[in-house]
N, CA, C and O atoms as CSV, one atom per row, in Angstrom:
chain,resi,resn,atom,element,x,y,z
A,1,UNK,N,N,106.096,-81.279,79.190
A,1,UNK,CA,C,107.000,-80.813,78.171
A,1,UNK,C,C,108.005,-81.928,77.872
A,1,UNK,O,O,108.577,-82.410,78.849
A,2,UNK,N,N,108.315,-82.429,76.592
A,2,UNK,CA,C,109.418,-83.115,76.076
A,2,UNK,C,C,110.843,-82.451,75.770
A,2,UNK,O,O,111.119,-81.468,75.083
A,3,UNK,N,N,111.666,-83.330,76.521
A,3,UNK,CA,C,112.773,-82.832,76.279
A,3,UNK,C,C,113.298,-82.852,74.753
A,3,UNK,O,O,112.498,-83.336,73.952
A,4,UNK,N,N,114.857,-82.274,74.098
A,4,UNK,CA,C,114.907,-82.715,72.814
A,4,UNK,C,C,115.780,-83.206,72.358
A,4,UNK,O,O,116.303,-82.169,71.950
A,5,UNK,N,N,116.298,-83.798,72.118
A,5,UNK,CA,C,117.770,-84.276,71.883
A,5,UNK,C,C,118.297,-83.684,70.678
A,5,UNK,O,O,117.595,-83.528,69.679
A,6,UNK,N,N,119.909,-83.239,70.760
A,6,UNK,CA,C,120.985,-82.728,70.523
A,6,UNK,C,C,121.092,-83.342,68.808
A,6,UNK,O,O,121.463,-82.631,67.874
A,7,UNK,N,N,120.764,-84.495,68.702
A,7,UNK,CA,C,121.148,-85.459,67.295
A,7,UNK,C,C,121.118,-84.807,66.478
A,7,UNK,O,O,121.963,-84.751,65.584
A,8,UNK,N,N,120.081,-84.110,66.583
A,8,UNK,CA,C,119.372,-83.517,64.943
A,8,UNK,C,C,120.304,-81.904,64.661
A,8,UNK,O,O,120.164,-81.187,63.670
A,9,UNK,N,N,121.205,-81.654,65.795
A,9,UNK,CA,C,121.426,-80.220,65.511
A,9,UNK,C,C,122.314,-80.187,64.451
A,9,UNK,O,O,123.144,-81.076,64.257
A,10,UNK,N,N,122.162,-79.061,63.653
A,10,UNK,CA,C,123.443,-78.814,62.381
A,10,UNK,C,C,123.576,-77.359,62.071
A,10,UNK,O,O,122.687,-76.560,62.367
A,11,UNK,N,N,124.457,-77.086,61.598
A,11,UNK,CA,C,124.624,-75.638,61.349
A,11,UNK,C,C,125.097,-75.462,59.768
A,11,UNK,O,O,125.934,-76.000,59.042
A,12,UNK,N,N,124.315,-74.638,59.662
A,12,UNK,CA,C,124.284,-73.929,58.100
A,12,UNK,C,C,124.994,-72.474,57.807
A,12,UNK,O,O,124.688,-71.641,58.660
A,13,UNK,N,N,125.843,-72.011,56.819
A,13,UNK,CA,C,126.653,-71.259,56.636
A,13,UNK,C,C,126.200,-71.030,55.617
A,13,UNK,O,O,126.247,-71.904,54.751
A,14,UNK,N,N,125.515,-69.607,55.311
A,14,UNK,CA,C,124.656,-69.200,54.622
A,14,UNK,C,C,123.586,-70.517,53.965
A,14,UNK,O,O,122.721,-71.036,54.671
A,15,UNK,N,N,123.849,-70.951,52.413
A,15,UNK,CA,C,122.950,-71.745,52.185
A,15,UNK,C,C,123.665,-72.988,52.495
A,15,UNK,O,O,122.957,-73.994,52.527
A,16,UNK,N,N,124.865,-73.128,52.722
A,16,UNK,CA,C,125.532,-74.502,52.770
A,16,UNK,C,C,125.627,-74.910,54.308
A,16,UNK,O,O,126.095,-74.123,55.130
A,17,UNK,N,N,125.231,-75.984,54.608
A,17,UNK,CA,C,125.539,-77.243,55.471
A,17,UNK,C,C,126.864,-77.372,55.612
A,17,UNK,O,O,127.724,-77.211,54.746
A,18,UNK,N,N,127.003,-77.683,56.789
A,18,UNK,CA,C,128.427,-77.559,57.148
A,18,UNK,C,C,128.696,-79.193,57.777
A,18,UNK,O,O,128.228,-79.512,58.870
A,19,UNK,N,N,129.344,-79.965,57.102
A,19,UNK,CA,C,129.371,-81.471,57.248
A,19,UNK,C,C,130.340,-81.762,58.829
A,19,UNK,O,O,131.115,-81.055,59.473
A,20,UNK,N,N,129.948,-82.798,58.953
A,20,UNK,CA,C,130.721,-83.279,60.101
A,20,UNK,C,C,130.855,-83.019,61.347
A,20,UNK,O,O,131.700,-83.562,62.058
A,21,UNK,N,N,129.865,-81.986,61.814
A,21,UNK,CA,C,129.600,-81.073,62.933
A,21,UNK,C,C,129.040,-81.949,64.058
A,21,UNK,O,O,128.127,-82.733,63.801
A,22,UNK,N,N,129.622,-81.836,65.480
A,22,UNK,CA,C,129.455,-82.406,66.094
A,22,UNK,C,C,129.081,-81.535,67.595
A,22,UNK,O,O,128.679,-82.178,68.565
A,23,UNK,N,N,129.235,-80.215,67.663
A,23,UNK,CA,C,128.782,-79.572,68.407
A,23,UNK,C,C,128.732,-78.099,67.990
A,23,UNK,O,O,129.311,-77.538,67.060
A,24,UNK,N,N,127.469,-77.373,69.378
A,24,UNK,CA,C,127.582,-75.627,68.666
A,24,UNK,C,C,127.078,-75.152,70.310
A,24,UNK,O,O,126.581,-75.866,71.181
A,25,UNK,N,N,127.385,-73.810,70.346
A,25,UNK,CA,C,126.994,-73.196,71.657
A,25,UNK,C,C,126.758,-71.701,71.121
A,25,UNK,O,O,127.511,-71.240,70.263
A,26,UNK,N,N,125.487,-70.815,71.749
A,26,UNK,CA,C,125.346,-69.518,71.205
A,26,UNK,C,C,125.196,-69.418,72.956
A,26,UNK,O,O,124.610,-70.141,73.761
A,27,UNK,N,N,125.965,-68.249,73.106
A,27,UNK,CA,C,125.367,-67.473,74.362
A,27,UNK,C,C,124.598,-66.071,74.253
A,27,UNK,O,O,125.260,-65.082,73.938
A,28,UNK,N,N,123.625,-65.984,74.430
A,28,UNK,CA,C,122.877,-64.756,73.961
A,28,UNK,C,C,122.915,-63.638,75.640
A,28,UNK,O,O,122.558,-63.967,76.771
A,29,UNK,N,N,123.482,-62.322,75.156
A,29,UNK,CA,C,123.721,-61.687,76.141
A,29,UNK,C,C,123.052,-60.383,76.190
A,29,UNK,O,O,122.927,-59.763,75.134
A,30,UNK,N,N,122.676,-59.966,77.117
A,30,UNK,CA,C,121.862,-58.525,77.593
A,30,UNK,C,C,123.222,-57.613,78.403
A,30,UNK,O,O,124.195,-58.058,79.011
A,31,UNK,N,N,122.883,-56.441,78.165
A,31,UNK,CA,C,123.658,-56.068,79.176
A,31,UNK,C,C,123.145,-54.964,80.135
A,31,UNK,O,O,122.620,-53.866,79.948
A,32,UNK,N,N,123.455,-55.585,81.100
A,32,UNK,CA,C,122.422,-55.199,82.375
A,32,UNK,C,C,123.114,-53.720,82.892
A,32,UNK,O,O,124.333,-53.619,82.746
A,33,UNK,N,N,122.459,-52.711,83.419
A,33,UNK,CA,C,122.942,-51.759,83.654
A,33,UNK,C,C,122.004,-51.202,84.722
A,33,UNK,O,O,120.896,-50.765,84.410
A,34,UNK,N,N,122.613,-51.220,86.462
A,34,UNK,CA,C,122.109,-50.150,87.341
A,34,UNK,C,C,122.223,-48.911,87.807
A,34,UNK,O,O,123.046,-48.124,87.337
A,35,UNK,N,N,121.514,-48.646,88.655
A,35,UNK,CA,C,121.893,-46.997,89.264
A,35,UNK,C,C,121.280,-46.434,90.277
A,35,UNK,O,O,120.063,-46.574,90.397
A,36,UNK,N,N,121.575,-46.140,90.639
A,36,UNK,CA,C,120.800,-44.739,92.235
A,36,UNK,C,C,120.365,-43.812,91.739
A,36,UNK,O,O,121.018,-43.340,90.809
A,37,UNK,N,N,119.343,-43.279,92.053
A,37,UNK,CA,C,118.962,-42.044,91.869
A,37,UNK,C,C,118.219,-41.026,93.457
A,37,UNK,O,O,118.269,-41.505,94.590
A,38,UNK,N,N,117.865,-40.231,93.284
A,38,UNK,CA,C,117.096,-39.753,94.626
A,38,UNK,C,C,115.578,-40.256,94.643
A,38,UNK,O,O,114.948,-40.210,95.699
A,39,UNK,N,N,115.090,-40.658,93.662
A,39,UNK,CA,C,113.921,-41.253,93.586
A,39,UNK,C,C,113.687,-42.866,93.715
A,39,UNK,O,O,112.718,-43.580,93.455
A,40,UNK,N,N,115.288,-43.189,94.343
A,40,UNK,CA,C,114.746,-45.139,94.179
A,40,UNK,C,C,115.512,-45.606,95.458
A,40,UNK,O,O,116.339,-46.516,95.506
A,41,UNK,N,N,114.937,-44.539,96.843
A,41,UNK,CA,C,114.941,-44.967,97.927
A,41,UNK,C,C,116.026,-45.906,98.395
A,41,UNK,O,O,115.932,-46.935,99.064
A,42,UNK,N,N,117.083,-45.297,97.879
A,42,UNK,CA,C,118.433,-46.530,98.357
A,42,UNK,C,C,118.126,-47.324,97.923
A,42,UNK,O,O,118.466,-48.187,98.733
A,43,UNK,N,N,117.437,-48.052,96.750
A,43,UNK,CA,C,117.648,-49.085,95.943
A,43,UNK,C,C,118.183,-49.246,94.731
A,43,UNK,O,O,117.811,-48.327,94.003
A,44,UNK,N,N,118.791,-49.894,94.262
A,44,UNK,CA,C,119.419,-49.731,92.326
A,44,UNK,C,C,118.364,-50.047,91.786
A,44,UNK,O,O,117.710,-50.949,92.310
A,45,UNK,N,N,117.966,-49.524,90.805
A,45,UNK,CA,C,117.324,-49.633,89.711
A,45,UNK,C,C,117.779,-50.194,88.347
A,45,UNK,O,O,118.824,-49.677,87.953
A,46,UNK,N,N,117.237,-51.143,87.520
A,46,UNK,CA,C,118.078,-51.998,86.334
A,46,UNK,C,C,117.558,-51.962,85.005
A,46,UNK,O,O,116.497,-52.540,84.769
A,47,UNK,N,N,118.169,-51.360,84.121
A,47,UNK,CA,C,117.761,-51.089,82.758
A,47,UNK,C,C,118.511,-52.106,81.773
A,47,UNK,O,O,119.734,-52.145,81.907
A,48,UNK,N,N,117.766,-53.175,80.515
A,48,UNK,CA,C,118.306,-53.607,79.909
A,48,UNK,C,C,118.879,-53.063,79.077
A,48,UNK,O,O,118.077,-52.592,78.271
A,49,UNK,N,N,120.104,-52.820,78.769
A,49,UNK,CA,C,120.601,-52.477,77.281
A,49,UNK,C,C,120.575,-53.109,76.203
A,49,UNK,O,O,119.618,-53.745,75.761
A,50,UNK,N,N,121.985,-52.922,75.556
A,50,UNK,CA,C,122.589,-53.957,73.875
A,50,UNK,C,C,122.536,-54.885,74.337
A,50,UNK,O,O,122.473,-55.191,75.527
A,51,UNK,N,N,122.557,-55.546,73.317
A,51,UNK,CA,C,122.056,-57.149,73.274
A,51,UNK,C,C,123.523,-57.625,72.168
A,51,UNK,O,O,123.920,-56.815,71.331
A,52,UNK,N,N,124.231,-59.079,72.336
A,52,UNK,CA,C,125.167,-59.540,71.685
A,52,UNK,C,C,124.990,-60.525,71.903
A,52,UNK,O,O,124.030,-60.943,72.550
A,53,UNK,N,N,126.555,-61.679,71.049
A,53,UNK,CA,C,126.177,-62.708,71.366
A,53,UNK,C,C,127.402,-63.639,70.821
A,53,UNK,O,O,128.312,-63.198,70.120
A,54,UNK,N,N,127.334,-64.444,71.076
A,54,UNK,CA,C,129.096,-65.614,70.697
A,54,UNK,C,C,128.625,-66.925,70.964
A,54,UNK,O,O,127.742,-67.327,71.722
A,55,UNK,N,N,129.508,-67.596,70.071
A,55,UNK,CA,C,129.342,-68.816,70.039
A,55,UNK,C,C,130.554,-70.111,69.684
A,55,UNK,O,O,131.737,-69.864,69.454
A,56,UNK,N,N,130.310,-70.676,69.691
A,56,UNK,CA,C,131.288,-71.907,69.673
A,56,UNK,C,C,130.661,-72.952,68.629
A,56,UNK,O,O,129.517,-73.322,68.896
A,57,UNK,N,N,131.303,-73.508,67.397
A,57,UNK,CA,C,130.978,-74.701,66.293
A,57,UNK,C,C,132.239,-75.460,66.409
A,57,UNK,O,O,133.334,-74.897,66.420
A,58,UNK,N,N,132.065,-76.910,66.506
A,58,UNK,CA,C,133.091,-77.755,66.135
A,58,UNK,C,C,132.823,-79.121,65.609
A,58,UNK,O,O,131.743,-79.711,65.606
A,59,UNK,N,N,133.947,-79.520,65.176
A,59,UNK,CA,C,133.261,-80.647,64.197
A,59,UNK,C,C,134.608,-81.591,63.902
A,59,UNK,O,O,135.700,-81.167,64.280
A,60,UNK,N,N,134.520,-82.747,63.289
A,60,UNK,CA,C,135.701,-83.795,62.748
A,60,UNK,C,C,135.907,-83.182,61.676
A,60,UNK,O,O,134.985,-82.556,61.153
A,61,UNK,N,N,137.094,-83.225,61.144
A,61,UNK,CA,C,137.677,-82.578,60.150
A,61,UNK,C,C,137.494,-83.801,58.773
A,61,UNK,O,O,137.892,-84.957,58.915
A,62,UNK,N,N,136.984,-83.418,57.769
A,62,UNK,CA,C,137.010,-83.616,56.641
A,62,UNK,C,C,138.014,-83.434,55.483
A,62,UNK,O,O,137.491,-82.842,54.539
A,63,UNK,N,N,139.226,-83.750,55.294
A,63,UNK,CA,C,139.484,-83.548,53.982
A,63,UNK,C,C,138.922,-83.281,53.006
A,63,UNK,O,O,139.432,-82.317,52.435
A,64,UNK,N,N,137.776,-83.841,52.349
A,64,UNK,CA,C,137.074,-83.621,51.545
A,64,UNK,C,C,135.918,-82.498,51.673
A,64,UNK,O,O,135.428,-82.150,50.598
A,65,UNK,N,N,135.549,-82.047,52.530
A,65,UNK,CA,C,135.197,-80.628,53.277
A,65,UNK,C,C,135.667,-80.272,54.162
A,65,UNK,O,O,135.359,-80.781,55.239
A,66,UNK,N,N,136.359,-79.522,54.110
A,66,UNK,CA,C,137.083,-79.041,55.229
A,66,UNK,C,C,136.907,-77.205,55.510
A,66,UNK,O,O,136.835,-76.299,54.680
A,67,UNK,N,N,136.882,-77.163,57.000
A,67,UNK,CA,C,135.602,-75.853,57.995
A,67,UNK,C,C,136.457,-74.875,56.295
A,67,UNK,O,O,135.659,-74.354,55.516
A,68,UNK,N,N,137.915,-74.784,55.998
A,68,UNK,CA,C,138.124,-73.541,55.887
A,68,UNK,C,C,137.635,-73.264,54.594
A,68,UNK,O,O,137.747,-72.108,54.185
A,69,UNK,N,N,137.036,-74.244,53.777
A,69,UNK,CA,C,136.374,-73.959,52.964
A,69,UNK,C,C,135.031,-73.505,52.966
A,69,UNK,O,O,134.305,-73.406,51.977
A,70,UNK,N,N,134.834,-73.316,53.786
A,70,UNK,CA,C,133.498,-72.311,54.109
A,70,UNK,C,C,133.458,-71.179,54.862
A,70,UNK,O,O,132.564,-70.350,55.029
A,71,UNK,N,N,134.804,-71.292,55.385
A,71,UNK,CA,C,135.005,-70.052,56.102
A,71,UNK,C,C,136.288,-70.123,57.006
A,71,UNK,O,O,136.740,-71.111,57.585
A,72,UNK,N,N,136.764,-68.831,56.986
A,72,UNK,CA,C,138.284,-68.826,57.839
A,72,UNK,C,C,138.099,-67.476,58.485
A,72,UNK,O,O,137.446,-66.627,57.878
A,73,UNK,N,N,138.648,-67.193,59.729
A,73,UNK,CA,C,138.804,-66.175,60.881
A,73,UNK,C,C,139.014,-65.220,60.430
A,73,UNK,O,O,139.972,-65.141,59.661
A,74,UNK,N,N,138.073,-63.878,60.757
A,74,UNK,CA,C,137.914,-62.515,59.946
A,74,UNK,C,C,136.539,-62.642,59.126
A,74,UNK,O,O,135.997,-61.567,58.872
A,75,UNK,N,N,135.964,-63.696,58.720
A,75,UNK,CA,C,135.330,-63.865,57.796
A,75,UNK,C,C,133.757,-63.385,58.537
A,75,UNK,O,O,133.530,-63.635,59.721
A,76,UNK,N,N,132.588,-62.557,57.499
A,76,UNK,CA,C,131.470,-62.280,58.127
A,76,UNK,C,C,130.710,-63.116,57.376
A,76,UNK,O,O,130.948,-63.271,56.178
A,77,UNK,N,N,129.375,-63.957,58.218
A,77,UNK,CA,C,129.225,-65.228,57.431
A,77,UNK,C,C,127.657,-65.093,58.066
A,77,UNK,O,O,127.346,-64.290,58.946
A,78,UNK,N,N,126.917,-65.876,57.543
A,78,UNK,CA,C,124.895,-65.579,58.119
A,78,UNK,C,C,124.653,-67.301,58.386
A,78,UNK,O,O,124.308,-68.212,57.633
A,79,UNK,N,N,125.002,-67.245,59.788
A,79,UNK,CA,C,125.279,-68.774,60.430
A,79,UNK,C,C,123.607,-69.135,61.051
A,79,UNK,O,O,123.330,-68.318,61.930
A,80,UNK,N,N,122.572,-70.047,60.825
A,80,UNK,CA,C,121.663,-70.893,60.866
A,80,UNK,C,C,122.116,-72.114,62.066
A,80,UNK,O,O,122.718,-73.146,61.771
A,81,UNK,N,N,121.765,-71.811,63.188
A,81,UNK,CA,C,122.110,-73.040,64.033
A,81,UNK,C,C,120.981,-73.543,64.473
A,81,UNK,O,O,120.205,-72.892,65.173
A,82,UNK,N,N,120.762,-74.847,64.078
A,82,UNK,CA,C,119.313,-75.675,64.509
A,82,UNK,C,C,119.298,-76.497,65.791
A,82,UNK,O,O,120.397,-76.841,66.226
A,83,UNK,N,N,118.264,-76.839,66.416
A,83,UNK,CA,C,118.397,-77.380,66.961
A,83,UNK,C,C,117.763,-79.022,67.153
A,83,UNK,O,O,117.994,-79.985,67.884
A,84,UNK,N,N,116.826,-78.682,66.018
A,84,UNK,CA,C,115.578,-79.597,65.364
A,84,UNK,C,C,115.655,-78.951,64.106
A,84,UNK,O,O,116.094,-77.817,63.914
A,85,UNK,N,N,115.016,-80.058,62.910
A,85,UNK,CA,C,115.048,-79.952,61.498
A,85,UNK,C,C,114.320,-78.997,61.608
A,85,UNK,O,O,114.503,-78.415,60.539
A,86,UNK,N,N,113.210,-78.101,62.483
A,86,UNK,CA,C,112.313,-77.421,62.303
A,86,UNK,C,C,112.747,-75.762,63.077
A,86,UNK,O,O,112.267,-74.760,62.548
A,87,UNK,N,N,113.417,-75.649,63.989
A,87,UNK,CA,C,113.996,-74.726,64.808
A,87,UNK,C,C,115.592,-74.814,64.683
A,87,UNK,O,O,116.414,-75.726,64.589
A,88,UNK,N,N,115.630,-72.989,64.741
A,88,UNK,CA,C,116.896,-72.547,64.317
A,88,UNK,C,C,117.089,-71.189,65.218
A,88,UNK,O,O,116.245,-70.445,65.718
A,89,UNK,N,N,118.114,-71.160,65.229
A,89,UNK,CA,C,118.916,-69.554,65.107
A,89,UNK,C,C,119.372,-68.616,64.256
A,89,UNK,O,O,120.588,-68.806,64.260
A,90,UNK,N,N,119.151,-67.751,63.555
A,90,UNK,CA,C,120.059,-66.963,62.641
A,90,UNK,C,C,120.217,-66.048,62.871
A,90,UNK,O,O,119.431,-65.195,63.284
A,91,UNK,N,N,121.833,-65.975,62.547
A,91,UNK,CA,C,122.861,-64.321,63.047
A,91,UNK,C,C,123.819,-64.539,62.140
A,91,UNK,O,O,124.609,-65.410,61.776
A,92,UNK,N,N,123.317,-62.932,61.789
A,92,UNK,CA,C,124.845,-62.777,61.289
A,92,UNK,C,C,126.009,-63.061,62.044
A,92,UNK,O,O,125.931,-63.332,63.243
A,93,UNK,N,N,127.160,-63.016,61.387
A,93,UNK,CA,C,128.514,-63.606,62.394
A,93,UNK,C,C,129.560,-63.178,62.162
A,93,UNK,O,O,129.829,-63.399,60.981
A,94,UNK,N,N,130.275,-62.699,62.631
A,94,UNK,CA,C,132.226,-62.756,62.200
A,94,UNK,C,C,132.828,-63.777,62.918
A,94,UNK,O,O,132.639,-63.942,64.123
A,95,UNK,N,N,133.724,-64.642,62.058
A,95,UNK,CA,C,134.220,-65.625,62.546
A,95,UNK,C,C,135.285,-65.606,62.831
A,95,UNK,O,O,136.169,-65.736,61.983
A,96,UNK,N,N,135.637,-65.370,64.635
A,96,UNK,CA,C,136.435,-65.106,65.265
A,96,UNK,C,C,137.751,-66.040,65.276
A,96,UNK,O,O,138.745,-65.317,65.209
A,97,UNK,N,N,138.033,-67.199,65.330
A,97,UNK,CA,C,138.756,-67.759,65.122
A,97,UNK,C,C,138.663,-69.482,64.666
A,97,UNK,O,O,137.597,-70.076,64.823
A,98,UNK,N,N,139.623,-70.041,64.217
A,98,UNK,CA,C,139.424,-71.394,63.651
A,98,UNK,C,C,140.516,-72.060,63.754
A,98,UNK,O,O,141.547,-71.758,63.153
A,99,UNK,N,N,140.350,-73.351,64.783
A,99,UNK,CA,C,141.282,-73.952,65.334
A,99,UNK,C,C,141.406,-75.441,64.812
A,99,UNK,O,O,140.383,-76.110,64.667
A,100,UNK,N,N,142.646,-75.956,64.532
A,100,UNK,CA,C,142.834,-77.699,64.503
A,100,UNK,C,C,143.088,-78.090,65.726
A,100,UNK,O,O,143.554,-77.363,66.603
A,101,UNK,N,N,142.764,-79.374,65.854
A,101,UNK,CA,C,143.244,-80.260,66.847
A,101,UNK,C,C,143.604,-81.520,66.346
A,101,UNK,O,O,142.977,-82.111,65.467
A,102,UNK,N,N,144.868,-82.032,67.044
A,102,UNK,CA,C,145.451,-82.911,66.136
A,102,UNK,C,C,146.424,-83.467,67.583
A,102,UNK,O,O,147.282,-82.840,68.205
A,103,UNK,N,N,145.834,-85.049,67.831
A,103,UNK,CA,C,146.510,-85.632,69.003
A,103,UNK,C,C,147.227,-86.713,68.479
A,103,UNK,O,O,146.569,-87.714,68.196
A,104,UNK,N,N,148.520,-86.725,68.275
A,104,UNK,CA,C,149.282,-87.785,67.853
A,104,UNK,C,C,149.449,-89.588,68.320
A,104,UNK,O,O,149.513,-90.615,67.644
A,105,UNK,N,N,149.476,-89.304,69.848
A,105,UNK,CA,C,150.320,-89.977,70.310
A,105,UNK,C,C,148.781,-91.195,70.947
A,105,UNK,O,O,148.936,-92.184,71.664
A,106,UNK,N,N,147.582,-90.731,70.450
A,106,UNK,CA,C,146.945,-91.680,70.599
A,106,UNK,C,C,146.140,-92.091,69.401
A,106,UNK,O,O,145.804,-93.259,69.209
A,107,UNK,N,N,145.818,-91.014,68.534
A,107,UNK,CA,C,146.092,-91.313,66.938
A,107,UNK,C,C,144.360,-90.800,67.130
A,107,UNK,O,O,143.642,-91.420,66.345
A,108,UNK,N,N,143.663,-89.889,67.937
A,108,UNK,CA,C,142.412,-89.430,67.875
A,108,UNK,C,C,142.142,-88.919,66.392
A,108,UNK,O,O,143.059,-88.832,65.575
A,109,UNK,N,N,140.597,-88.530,66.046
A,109,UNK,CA,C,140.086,-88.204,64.975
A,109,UNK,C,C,140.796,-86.417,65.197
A,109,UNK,O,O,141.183,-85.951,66.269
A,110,UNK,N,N,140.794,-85.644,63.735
A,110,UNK,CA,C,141.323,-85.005,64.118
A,110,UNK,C,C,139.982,-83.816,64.036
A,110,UNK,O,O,138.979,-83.958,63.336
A,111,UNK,N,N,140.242,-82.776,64.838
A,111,UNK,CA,C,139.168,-82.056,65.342
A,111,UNK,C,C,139.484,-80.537,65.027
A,111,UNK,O,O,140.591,-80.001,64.968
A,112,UNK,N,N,138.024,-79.887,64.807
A,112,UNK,CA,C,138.232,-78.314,64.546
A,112,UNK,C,C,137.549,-77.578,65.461
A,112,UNK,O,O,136.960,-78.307,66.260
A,113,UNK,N,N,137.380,-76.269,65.679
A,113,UNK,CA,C,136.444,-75.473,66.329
A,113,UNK,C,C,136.419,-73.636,65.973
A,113,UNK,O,O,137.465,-72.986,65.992
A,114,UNK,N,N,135.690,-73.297,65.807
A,114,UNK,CA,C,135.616,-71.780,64.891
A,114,UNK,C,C,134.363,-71.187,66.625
A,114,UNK,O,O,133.438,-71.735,67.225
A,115,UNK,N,N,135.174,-69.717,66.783
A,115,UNK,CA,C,134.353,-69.168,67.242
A,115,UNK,C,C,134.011,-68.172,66.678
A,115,UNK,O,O,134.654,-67.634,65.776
A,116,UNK,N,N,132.681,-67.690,67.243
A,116,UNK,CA,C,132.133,-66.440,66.489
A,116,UNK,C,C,131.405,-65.282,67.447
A,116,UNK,O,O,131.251,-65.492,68.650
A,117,UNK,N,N,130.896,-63.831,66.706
A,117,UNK,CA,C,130.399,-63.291,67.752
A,117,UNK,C,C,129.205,-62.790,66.402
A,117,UNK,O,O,129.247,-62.722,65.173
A,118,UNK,N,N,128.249,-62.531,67.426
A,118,UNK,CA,C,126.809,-62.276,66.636
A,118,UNK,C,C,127.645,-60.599,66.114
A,118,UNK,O,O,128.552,-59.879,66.530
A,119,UNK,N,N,126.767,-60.615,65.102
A,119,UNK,CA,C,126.606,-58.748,63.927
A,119,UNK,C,C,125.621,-58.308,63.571
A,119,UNK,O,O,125.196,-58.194,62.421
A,120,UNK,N,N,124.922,-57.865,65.064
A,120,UNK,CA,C,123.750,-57.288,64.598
A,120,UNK,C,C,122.683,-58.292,65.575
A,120,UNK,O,O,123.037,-58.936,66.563
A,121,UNK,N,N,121.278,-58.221,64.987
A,121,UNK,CA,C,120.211,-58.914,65.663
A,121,UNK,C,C,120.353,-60.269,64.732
A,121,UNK,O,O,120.703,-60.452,63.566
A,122,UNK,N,N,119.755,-61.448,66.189
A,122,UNK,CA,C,119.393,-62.778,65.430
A,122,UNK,C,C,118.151,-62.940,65.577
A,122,UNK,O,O,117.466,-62.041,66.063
A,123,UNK,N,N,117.640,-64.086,65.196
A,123,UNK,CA,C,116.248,-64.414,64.936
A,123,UNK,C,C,116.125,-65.931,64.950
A,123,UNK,O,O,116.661,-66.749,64.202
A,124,UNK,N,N,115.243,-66.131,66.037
A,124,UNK,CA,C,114.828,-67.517,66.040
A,124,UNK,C,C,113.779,-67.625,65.078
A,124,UNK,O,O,113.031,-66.687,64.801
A,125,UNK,N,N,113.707,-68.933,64.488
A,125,UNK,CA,C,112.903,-69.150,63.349
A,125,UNK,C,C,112.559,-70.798,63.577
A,125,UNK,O,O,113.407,-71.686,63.492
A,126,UNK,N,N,111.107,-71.005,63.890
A,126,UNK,CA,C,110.298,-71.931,63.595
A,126,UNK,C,C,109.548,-72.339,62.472
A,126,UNK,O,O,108.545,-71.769,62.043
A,127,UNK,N,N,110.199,-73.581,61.915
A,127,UNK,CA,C,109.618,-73.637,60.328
A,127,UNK,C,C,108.227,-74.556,60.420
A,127,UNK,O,O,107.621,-74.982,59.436
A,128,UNK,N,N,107.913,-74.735,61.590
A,128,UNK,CA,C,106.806,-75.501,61.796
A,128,UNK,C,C,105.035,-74.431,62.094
A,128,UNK,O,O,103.817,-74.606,62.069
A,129,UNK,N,N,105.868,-73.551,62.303
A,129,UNK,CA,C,104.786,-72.328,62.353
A,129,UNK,C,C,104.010,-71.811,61.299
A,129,UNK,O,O,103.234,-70.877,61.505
């Protein structure tokens, strides 16, 4: 198996590309649920439940595109996160919050980050299939 490198990843906000992006994280979550019963011999027994999910996008800030023009905190948005030109993620999203970063005193690039939580089911999608 080949590993894949990170380069190619980008994230799309509905049909638009979201410039300058330099990282993304989805955590996809189950939620696990046990129990006793008289039938499971002093052992727990484990049923999957709901399924959710959150994530993390950040990127160099653009003047000339800039995150909040595509979206600002509160906002429900149908976020595409790739990982290869050919493989993706898509979920709906509410976009939980949207942060600057801005370091003066060494004069760094200045930096954003928007979190989000999945709305509903996502779907991995292979365009090579």
């Amino acid at each position: 198996m080949a590993a894949v490198s990170g380069q190619y990843g980008t994230v799309h906000i509905g049909s638009s590309e979201l410039l300058e992006v330099n990282f993304w994280s989805m955590s996809r979550k189950t939620n696990v649920h046990q129990y006793a019963t008289n039938n499971t011999s002093g052992h727990k027994k484990t049923v999957a439940g709901t399924k959710s999910g959150s994530g993390t996008i950040r990127g160099v800030y653009d003047p000339d595109d800039p995150p909040d023009d595509h979206f600002v905190d509160g906002d429900d948005v149908t976020l595409k996160l790739y990982t290869t030109a050919a493989k993706y993620i898509e979920a709906d999203s509410t976009i939980e919050n949207l942060d600057y970063e801005v370091e003066i005193d060494e004069g760094e690039v200045v930096g954003w980050e928007a979190g989000f939580v999945t709305d509903g089911a996502w779907v991995l999608t292979n365009l090579q299939s």
